[in-house]
C-alpha positions as CSV (number, residue, x, y, z in Angstrom):
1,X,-38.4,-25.9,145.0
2,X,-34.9,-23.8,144.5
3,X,-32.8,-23.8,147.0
4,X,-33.8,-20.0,146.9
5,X,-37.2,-20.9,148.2
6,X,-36.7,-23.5,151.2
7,X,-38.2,-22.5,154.2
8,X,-37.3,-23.6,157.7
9,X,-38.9,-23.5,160.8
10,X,-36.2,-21.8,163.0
11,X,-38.2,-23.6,165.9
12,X,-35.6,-26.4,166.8
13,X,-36.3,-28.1,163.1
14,X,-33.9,-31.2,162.9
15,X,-35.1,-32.0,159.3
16,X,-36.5,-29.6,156.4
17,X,-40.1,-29.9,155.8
18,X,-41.2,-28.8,152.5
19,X,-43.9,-26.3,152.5
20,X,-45.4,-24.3,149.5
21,X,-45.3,-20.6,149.2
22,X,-48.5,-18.9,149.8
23,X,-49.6,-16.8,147.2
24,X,-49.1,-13.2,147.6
25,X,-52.2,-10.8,147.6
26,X,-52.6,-8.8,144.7
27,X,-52.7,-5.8,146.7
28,X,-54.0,-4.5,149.8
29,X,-57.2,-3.2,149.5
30,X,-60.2,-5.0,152.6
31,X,-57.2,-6.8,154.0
32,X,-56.0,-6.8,157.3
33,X,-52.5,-6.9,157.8
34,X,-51.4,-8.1,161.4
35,X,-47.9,-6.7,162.7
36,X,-46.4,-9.1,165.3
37,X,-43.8,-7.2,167.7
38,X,-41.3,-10.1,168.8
39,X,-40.5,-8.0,172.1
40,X,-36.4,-7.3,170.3
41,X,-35.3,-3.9,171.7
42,X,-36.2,-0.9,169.6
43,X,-38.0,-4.0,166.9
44,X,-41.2,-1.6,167.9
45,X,-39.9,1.8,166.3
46,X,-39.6,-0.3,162.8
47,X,-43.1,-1.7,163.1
48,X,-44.5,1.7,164.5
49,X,-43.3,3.3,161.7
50,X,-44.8,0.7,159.0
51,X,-47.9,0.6,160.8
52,X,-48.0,4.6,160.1
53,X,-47.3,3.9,156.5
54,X,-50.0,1.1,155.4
55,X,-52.0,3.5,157.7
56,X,-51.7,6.3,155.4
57,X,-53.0,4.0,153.0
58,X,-55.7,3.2,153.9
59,X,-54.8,-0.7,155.0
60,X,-56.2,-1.9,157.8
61,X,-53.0,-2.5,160.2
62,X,-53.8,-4.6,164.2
63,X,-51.0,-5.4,166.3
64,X,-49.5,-8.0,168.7
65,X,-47.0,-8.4,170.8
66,X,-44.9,-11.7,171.7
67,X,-44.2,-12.1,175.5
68,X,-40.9,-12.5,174.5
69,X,-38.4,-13.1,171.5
70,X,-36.9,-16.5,172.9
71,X,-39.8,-18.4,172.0
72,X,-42.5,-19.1,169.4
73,X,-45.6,-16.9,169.7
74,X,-47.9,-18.6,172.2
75,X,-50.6,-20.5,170.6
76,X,-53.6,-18.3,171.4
77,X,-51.7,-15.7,169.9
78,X,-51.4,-17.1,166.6
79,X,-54.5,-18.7,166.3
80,X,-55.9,-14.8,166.9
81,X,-53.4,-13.1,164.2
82,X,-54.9,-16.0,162.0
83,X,-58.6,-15.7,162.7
84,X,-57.9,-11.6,162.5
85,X,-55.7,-11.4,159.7
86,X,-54.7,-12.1,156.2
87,X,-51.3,-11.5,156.3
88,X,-49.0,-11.0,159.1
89,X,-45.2,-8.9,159.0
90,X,-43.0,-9.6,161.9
91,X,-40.7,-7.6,162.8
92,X,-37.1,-7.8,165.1
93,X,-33.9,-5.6,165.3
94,X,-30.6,-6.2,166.8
């Protein structure tokens, strides 16, 4: 893995843990694509308007909402974006 391509957890991660790279979707089409607000100021007008744009489409767009951005989505939360979804964008703005 490049040094281009190492993830980390931004979650308190003390060590690096290598993960692979999931393999993007050749498109769109009969996908759901979640959109996961982080509750940043204003992060919703982003994600309203690229939820208006896959939309218009045709791709299926749900969305979430973080309780807040200082700490990881709660675990029911991401276990629903995962059993809903097949890919997820999250979004924040400072």
């Amino acid at each position: 893995m490049s040094a281009s391509q190492i993830l980390l957890d931004p979650t308190s991660e003390r060590a690096p843990v290598a993960r692979a790279l999931t393999a993007r979707p050749v498109g769109l089409d009969g996908l759901t694509v979640g959109v996961l607000d982080i509750s940043k100021a204003r992060g919703n007008v982003f994600l309203d308007r690229l939820a208006e744009q896959l939309g218009s489409r045709g791709v299926r767009v749900k969305r979430y909402r973080k309780p807040t951005f200082t700490r990881p989505a709660p675990t029911a939360l991401r276990q629903q974006i995962a059993a809903e979804c097949q890919l997820v964008i999250e979004g924040l703005a400072d």
